[in-house]
N, C-alpha and C positions, 0 to 999 in steps of 0.2 A: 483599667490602667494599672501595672506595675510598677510600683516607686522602686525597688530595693531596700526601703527604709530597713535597717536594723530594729531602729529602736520604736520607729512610729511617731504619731504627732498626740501631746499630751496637752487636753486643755485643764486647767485650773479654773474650776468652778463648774458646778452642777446646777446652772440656772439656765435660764431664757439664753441669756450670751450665747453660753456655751455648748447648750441643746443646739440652736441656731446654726452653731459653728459643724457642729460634726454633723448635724443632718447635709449641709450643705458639702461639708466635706466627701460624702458619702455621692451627695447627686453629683458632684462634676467626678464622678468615678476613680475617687482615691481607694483602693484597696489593700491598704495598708494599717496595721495595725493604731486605731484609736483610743486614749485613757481619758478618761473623766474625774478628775477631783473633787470633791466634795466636803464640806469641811458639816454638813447638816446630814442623818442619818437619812433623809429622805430623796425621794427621786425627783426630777425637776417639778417645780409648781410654779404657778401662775400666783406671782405680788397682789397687781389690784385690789382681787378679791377681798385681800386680809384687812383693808382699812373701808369694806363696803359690807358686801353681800353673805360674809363670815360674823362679820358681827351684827346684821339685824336679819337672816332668816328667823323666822319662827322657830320651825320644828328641830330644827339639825343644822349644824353647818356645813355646807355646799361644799362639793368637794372640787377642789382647787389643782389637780396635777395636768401636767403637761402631756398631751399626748407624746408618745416615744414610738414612731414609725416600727414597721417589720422591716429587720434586715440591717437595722443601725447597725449593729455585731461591736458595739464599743464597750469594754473594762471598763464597771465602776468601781471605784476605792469611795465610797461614801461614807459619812463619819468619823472624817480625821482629815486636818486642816493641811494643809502648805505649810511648813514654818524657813522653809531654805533657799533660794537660789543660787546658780552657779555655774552662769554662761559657759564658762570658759570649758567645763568641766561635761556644759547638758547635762543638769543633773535639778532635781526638787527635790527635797526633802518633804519626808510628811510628819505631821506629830507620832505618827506610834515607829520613828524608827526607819521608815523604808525608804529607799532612795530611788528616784524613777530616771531614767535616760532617757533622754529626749534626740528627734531629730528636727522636731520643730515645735514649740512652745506658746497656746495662745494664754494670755493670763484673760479671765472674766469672774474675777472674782468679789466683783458688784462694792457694796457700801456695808458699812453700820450702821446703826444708830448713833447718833451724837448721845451721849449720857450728859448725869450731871456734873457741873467740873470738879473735878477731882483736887482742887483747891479752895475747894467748899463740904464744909458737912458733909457727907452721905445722908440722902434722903431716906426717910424713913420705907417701911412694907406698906403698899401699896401707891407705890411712882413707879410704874411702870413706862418701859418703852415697847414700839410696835417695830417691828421689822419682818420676822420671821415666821411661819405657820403655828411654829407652837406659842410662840408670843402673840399671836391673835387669837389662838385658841383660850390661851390666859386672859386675855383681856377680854373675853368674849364673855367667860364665866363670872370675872371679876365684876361687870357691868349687870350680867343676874343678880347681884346683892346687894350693887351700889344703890345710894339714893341721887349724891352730889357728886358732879365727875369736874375735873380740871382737866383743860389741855392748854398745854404751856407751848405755843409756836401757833399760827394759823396761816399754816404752808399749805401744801396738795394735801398733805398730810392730816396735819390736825385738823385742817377744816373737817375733811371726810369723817373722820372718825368724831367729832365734838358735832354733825348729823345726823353720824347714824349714833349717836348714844340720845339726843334728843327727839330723832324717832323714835326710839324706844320707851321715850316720857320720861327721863333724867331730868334735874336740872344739870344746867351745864354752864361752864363759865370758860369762856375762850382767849387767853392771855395773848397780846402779840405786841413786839418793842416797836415795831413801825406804828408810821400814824396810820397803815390800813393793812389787809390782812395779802399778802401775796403781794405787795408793793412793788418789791425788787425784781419780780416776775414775770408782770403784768400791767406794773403798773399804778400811778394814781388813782385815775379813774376808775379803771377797770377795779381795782384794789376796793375804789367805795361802794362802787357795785356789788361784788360780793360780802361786803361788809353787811350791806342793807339785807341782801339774803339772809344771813346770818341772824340780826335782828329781829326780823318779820318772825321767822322760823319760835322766835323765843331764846335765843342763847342770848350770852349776857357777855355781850365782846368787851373788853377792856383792851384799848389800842392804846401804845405809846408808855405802857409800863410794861415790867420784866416781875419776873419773882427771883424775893430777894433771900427764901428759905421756907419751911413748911413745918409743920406744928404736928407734933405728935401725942396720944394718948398714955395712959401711964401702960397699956400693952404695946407700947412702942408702932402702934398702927399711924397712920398719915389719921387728920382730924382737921387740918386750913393749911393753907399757904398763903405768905405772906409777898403782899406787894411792892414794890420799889414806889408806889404813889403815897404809900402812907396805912392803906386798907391792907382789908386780911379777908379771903373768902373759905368758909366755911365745905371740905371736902371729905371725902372718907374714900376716894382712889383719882388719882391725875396719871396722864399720861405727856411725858416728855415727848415732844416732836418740834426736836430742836434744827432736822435736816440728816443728813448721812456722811457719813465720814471714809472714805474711799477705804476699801480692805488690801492696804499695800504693805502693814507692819511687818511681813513674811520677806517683803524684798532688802529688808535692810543689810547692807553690806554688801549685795550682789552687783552693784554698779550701776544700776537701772533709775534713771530719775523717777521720782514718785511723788513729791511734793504736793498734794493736793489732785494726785490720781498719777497714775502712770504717762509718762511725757510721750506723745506719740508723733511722727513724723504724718505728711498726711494720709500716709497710705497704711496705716494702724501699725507702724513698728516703731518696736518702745526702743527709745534714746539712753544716751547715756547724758550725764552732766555737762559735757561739752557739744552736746546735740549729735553727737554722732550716732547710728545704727546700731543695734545689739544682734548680732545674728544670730538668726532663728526663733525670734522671740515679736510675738504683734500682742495686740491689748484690743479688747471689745467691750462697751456694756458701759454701767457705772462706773467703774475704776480706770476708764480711758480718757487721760487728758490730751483732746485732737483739736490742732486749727480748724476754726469755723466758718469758711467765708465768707458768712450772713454777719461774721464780726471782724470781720475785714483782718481773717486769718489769725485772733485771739486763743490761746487753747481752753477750752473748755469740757470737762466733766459734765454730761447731761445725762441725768439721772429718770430717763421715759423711757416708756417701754416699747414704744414704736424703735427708739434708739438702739435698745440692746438686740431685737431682733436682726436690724441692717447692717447693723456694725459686727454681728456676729458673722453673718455671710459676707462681709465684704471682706474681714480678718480671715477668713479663712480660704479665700480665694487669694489674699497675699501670702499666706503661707504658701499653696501651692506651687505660684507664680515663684517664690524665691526659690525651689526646690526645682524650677526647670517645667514644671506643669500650668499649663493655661496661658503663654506669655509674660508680660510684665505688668509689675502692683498697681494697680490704678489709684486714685484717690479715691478717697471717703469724700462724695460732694449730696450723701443726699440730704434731701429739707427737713429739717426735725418736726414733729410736731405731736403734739397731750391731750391730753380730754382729763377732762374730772366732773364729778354726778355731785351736787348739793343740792340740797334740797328742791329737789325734783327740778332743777336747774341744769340744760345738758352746757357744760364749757367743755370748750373745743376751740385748740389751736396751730394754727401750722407757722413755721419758722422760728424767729428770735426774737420775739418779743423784748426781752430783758437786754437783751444787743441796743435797742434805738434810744435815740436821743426826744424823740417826738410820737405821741400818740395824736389820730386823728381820730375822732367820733363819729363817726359814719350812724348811727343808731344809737338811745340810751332810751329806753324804755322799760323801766323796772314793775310796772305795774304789769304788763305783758310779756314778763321774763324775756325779751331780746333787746342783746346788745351787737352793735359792731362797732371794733376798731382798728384801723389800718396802724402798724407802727413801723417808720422810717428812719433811720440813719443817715445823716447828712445828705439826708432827704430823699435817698433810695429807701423803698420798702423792704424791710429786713422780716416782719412775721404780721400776722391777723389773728384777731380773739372774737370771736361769738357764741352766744349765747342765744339755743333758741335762732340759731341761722345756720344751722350747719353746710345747708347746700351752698351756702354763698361760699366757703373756704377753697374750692374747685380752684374758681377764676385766681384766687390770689396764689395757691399751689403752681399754678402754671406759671403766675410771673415771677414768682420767686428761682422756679427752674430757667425760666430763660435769663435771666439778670444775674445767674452764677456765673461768672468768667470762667472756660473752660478750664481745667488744673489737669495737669500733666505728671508722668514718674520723675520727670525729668528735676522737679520742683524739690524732693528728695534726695537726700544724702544715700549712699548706695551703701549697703551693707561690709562691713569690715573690721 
């Protein structure tokens, strides 16, 4: 296929999204000049890994990059961030100076770390955060010396990582301000279920208190952190896994809503304040805020990686499709769905769990690591969580694809 592009289509960000995007771009036979931005020196990698199989190999840490097909033929600029936008003009800027033209634009420039608040102290050397390859690779070494590990959050996150450091024979103490760990996610039950994981294993969950600052030595190194219940526990490296904070500080000014991820129409093109279309511009991955119709068309930022894969390909089929190639933008309607490994526990979910109003208990079975539970929204089934049942998630994937109400372009504001 011959586009004419000028300038070509620039994705913003060097991950999964965006790998995703330009492979795809590539298979429905765009021949046109592709850019990859990168704000990390490194070529796409695979996340999971970094809060798993990085931090408890033995011998070496397993190496994590993304295969990069023959024949991609795409510009990377790696190691220098976004800092610009400028619709009007198709133009990014990047930190060292350079300005790219654009003729169509995906952003997939995924999340941060939450830090600590910046209306607080600064925590001492040794509070780390996990996000990135070489931040796991720090934390990786950091846990070769530790004895006492803190992790503050018991998200997908912290769990995994407050695992695999107590695989490794740490003690460990697992902070979390809900009364269970993954509550908002999954769930009550399901939330005590993994609690009990947790315990069995030997961590030492503290639910329903937060930390309220941490204790340093006269080398200024981390030495406790203090708790909002009144206690102090005893540490010498914690890690912050507070959640992710969408990476849109680069759009400021450029017109583009971003509040809490990039505003997306449902066919991945990012809005402006008035909900109107930004032409030439779609959003994939973590930093995509898209109606969910498992949330009865809510927008939501979903931070999995089944997510970033689809939403890369479906973003880039709408770029196409705006530029005259492949018909017109289809919706974003497929079913989300996560997995997470604790303590030799396999979780696995498809849909919205966090969407319903109602969990049913189909299975609870802690002594023989299987759970199941169906979760409904005003009484439709919106997502399923098991554990230790993985074949059962099939049947519920299917009914969640039939129970999608068809979505149309037509449901979109047209570009303008």
């Amino acid at each position: 296929m011959t586009t004419g592009d000028q300038h070509g289509l620039v994705i913003v960000g060097a991950s999964l999204a965006g790998l995703r995007a330009a492979q795809t771009l590539r298979e429905r036979g765009f021949t046109g000049a592709v850019t990859l931005v990168g704000d990390e020196p490194h070529m796409p990698y695979d996340r999971p890994p970094l809060s798993k199989r990085v931090l408890t190999d033995a011998d070496r840490p397993p190496g994590v990059e993304l295969p990069v097909p023959d024949g991609l033929e795409a510009r990377w600029l790696l190691g220098r961030a976004a800092v610009g936008l400028d619709p009007a003009a198709r133009t990014v800027t990047l930190s060292d100076g350079t300005r790219l033209s654009y003729d169509g634009l995906l952003i997939a420039t995924g999340s941060a770390a939450r830090g600590w608040p910046a209306t607080q102290p600064p925590p001492p050397a040794g509070v780390v955060t996990l996000r990135s390859r070489d931040d796991a690779l720090a934390l990786r070494a950091g846990l070769d010396s530790a004895e006492r590990l803190v992790v503050i959050g018991a998200g997908f996150l912290g769990g995994e990582i407050a695992a695999g450091a107590r695989e490794r024979g740490l003690d460990v103490t697992l902070v979390e301000a809900a009364a269970q760990p993954l509550e908002r996610a999954i769930g009550t039950t399901a939330g005590t279920y993994v609690a009990a994981l947790h315990r069995q294993a030997g961590i030492d969950l503290r639910t329903g208190t937060s930390v309220e600052g941490f204790v340093a030595g006269p080398d200024g190194r981390l030495t406790g952190v203090r708790l909002s219940d009144g206690t102090a526990v005893t540490a010498d490296l914690a890690v912050l896994a507070l959640g992710g904070v969408p990476a849109t500080g680069w759009l400021a000014g450029s017109g583009v809503a971003h509040d809490g991820g990039v505003h997306c129409d449902p066919c991945l093109r990012a809005l402006r304040a008035d909900g109107s279309v930004v032409p030439g511009v779609v959003a994939a991955g973590d930093v995509a805020r898209v109606p969910q119709p498992l949330a009865d068309g809510e927008p939501l930022a979903l931070g999995h990686w089944t997510n970033a894969v689809e939403q890369g390909a479906a973003a880039a089929d709408t770029l196409l499709a705006e530029r005259g190639h492949g018909g017109t933008p289809a919706p974003f309607t497929a079913v989300p769905s996560f997995w997470s490994d604790l303590h030799g526990a396999k979780i696995r979910s498809v849909g919205l769990p966090s969407a319903s109003d109602e969990a049913r208990i189909v299975e609870y079975d802690l002594p023989g690591r299987r759970l199941e539970v169906g979760y409904h929204r005003a009484g439709r089934l919106v997502g399923a969580l098991t554990v230790g049942r993985t074949g059962r998630l099939a049947s519920y994937r299917r009914a969640l694809e039939e129970g999608l109400a068809p979505a149309t372009a037509a449901e979109a504001p047209a570009a303008v």
